[in-house]
KEKE-661656 format. One line per 4 residues: number of its first residue (from 1); their letters; for each residue x, y, z of C-alpha. Coordinates in steps of 0.5 Angstrom, whole numbers, plus 500, padded with zeros to 3 digits. Layout:
NUM) a) X/Y/Z; ...
//
This chain:
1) xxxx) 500/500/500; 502/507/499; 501/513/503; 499/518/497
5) xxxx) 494/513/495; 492/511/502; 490/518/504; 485/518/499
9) xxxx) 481/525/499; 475/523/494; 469/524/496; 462/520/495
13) xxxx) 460/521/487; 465/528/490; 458/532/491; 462/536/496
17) xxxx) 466/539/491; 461/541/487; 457/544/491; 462/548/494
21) xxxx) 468/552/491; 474/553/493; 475/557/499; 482/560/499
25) xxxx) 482/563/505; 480/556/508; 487/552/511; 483/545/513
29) xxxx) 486/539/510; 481/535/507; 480/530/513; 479/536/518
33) xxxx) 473/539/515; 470/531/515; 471/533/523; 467/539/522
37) xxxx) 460/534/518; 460/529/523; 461/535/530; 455/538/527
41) xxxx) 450/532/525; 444/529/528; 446/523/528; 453/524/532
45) xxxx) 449/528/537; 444/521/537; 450/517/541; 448/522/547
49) xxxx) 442/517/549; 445/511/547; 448/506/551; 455/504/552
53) xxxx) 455/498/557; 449/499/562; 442/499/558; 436/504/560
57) xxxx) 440/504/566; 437/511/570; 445/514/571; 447/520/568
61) xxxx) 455/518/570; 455/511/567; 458/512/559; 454/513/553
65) xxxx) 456/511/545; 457/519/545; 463/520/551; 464/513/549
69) xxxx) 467/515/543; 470/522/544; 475/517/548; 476/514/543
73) xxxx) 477/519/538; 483/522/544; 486/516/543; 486/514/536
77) xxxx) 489/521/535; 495/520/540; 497/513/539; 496/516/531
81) xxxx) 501/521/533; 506/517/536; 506/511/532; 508/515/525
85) xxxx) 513/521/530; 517/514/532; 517/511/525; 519/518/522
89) xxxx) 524/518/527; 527/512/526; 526/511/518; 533/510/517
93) xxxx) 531/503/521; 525/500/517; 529/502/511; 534/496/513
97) xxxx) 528/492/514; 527/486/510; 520/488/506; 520/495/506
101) xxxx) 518/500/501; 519/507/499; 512/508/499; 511/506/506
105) xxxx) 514/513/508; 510/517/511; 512/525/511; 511/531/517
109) xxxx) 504/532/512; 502/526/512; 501/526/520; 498/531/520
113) xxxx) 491/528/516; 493/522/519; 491/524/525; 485/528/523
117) xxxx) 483/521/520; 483/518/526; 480/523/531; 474/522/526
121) xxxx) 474/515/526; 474/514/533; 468/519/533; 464/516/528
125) xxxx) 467/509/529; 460/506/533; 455/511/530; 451/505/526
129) xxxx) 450/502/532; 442/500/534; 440/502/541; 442/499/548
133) xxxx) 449/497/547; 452/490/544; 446/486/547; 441/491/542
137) xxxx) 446/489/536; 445/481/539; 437/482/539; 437/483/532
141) xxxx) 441/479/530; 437/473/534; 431/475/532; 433/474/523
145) xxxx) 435/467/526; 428/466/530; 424/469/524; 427/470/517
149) xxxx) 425/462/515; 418/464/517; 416/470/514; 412/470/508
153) xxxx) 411/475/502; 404/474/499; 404/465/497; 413/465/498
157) xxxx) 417/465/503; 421/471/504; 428/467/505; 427/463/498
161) xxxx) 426/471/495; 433/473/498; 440/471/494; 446/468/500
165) xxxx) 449/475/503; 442/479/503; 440/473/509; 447/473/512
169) xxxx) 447/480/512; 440/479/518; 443/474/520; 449/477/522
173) xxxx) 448/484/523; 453/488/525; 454/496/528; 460/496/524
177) xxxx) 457/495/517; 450/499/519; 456/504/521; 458/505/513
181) xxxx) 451/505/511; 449/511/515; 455/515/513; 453/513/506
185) xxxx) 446/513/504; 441/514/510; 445/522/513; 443/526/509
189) xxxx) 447/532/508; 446/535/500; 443/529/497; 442/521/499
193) xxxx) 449/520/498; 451/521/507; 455/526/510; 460/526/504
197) xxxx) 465/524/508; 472/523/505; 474/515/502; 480/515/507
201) xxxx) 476/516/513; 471/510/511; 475/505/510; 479/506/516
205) xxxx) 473/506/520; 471/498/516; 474/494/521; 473/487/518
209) xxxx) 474/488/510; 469/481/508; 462/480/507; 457/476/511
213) xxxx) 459/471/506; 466/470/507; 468/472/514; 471/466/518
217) xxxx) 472/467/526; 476/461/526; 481/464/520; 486/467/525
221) xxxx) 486/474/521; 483/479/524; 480/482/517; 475/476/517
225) xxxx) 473/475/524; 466/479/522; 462/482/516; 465/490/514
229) xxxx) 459/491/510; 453/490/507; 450/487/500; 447/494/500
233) xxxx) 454/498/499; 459/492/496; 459/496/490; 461/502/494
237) xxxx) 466/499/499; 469/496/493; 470/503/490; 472/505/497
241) xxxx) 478/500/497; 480/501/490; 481/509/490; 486/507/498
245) xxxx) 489/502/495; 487/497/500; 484/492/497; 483/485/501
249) xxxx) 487/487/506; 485/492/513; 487/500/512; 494/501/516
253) xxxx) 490/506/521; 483/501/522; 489/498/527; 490/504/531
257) xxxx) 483/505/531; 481/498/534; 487/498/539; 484/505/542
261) xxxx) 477/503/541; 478/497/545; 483/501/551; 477/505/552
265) xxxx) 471/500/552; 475/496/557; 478/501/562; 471/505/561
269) xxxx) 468/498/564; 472/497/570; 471/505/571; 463/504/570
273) xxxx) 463/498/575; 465/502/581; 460/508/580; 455/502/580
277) xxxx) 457/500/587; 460/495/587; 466/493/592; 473/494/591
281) xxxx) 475/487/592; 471/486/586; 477/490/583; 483/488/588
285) xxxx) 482/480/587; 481/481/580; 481/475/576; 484/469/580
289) xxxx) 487/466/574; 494/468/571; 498/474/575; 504/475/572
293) xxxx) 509/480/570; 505/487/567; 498/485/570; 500/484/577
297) xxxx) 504/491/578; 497/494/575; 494/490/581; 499/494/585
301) xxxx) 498/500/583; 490/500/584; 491/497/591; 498/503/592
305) xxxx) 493/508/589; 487/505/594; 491/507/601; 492/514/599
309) xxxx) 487/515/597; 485/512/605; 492/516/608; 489/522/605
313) xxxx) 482/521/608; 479/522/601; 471/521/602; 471/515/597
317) xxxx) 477/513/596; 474/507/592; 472/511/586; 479/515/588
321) xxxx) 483/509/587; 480/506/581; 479/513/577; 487/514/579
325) xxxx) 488/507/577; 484/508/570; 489/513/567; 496/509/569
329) xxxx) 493/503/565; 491/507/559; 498/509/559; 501/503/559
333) xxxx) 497/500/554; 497/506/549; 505/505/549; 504/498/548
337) xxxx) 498/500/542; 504/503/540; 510/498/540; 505/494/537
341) xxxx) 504/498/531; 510/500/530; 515/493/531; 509/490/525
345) xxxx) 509/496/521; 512/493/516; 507/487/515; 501/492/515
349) xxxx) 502/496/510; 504/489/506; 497/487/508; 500/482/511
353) xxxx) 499/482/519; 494/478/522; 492/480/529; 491/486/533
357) xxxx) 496/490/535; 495/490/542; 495/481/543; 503/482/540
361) xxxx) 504/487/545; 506/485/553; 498/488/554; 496/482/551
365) xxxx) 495/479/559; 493/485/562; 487/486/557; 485/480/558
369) xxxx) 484/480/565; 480/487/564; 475/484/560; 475/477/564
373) xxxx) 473/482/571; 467/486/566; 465/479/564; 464/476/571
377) xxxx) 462/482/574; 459/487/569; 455/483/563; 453/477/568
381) xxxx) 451/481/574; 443/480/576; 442/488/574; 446/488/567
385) xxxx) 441/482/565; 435/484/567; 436/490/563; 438/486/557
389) xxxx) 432/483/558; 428/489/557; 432/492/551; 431/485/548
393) xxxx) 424/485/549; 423/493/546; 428/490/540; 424/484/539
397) xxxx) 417/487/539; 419/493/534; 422/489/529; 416/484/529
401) xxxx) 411/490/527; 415/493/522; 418/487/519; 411/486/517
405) xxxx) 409/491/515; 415/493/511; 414/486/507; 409/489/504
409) xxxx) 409/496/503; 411/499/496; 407/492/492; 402/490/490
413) xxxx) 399/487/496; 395/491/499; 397/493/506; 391/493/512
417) xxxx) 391/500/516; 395/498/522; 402/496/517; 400/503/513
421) xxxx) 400/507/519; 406/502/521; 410/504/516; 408/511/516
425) xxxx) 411/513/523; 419/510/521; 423/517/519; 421/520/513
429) xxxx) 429/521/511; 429/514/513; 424/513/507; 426/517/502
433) xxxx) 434/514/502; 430/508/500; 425/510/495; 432/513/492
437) xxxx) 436/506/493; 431/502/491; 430/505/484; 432/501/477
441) xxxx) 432/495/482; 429/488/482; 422/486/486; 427/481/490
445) xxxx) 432/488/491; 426/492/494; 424/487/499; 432/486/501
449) xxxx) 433/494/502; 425/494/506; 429/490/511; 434/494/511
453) xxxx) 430/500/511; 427/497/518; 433/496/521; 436/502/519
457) xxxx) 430/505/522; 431/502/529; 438/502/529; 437/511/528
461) xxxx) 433/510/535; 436/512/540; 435/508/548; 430/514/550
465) xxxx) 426/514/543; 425/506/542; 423/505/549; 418/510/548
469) xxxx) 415/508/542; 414/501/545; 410/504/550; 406/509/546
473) xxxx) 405/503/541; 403/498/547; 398/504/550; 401/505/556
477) x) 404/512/556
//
């Protein structure tokens, strides 16, 4: 790969360009305008209701996708940062490596727009999420398994209608490909073409660069272990690819932005634990597995920082120490985040790297620890599965409303007058992206994008919003 192809600036049909002349006195680069978009959207200011790890839960301290993702954007922009001044630095060194290219040398400008990119992936990373955290996510895809097979059209079954993808799609749902969906086609900005958003930014934020069909979570390649994309936009994503130059591999910056997406989403998790009230020998006994080397100082270090925080009498000193405890290891592992990319830069830009960043570097035990507590404590606690259970019944019943009457709608059947007033109520931007999208395609296209158009329309909702309309639809509100 070539950082002068890589740091594509092209723009979606390049509608932004001709809507708008040049502004000379205008001295942003390219990808810091797309800051500008996405701080400005609708859809950005959405992540403030949804759920980062507690569903509809009544705290206003816990984390949201919308802080949940300005620490993403914090860290991706640091670890961008230090990762390309260490290579810089050291360049006369990766020259003498085996596989080294000299289009793998990025420049001083090139820093500049690759932090920028990467700022705004970390913002924008988790905006197609549905509401109510990664169990919102599960519910949908639960429900396609449960129910696809079943659903009729007329006389025929709407899985006999659908080719292969379009199935896995449902029955794979990923935040990740709705993600590049939502930028592309359901934010309208100038016209159903999304926010416009530079090519560079998109493939950064397409984390897995297969299809529903082709992923394989037992390959050992990270690039395969989930779908990046929908049927709906492989012929986006591929012009996507081809313009970066990062054609069957990941894009070099999606590491950076998964390392900082995974260091905020587990140390955001211990720290959430804390504010819900749970004891500090939740967090002193950690798990009781393996405690060596890096893990075990980090677990010194909570127990330092807790008795200061006691010597100096300060009121909680639980909270104290955790949230004390919390910044040293985000330290620690951004410096592994960065060992990590830069002792494999080699391979990535070859598009020959395998793992995350982080699993090959000595961060590797304390990140599994982390996720072994949030595991243990957070998402099996009685209080986490209870509110799951409330999300997954919100998602259940909205998807059995709508899904039906989508079927439906825009053919020759004719709908009864719940399902028109169903279909009615879903966004009207969210309507007219379709009726834009389907034209020109085949009956079997529609009823794929009128699926589609329901889950984009619950993936839009926020965690207030679903479990509103589910009670004004119940008649209890």
């Amino acid at each position: 790969m070539d950082w002068k192809k890589l740091l594509c600036e092209k723009r979606q049909c390049n509608q932004s360009n001709k809507n708008n002349k040049k502004n000379n006195n205008d001295m942003r680069n390219e990808f810091q305008k797309d800051y500008h978009r996405i701080i400005g959207s609708a859809s950005f200011r959405r992540l403030q209701d949804k759920t980062q790890v507690f569903p509809l839960d009544k705290s206003d301290f816990v984390r949201t996708r919308l802080t949940h993702s300005l620490e993403v954007a914090s860290f991706a922009k640091s670890l961008g940062q230090s990762s390309f001044l260490y290579i810089i630095d050291h360049i006369d060194s990766f020259k003498n490596k085996s596989g080294f290219r000299s289009e793998f040398e990025p420049s001083n400008e090139d820093i500049n727009k690759i932090c920028s990119i990467l700022e705004c992936a970390g913002l924008i990373h988790d905006i197609g999420n549905p509401p109510f955290g990664h169990f919102g996510e599960y519910s949908i895809r639960i429900w396609f398994k449960n129910n696809l097979e079943n659903l009729k059209i007329g006389k025929n079954y709407v899985k006999d209608l659908l080719n292969e993808q379009m199935c896995n799609d449902f029955y794979n749902f990923e935040g990740n490909a709705q993600a590049l969906r939502l930028l592309t086609k359901l934010h309208y900005l100038v016209d159903e073409n999304g926010m416009h958003l530079t090519y560079a930014l998109l493939n950064t934020i397409v984390k897995y660069p297969v299809s529903s069909c082709d992923f394989n979570t037992k390959s050992g390649d990270i690039k395969n272990k989930k779908m990046g994309y929908y049927y709906a936009e492989k012929d986006l994503y591929d012009d996507i690819s081809e313009s970066t130059g990062a054609v069957g591999c990941r894009y070099p910056l999606t590491f950076l932005l998964e390392a900082a997406d995974d260091i905020a989403y587990r140390t955001a998790d211990i720290e959430d634990m804390i504010l819900e009230e749970l004891k500090k020998d939740a967090y002193l006994n950690m798990c009781k597995g393996e405690k060596k080397g890096h893990y075990l100082d980090a677990v010194k270090t909570l127990e330092n920082k807790y008795e200061i925080a006691k010597s100096k009498k300060i009121a909680n000193p639980d909270l104290y120490a955790v949230q004390n405890w919390i910044v040293s290891i985000q330290g620690f592992l951004i410096s592994c985040a960065i060992y990590g990319f830069t002792s494999n830069y080699i391979d990535i830009m070859n598009g020959t790297f395998k793992s995350e960043i982080l699993k090959v570097s000595h961060g590797n035990i304390l990140m599994k620890a982390l996720g072994n507590i949030t595991a243990e404590k957070v998402f099996e606690s009685q209080h986490i599965q209870k509110l799951e259970i409330s999300a997954g019944t919100i998602i259940d019943f909205l998807l059995d409303k709508f899904v039906n009457a989508a079927i439906s709608y825009d053919t020759e059947i004719e709908q009864n007058a719940l399902d028109r007033r169903l279909m009615n109520i879903i966004s009207q931007n969210y309507m007219s992206a379709y009726r834009h999208h389907s034209r020109e395609k085949t009956k079997e296209e529609k009823l794929y994008l009128r699926l589609l158009l329901v889950t984009d329309y619950i993936c839009g909702m926020t965690d207030t919003y679903a479990k509103t309309l589910y009670q004004e639809l119940h008649g209890i509100s």
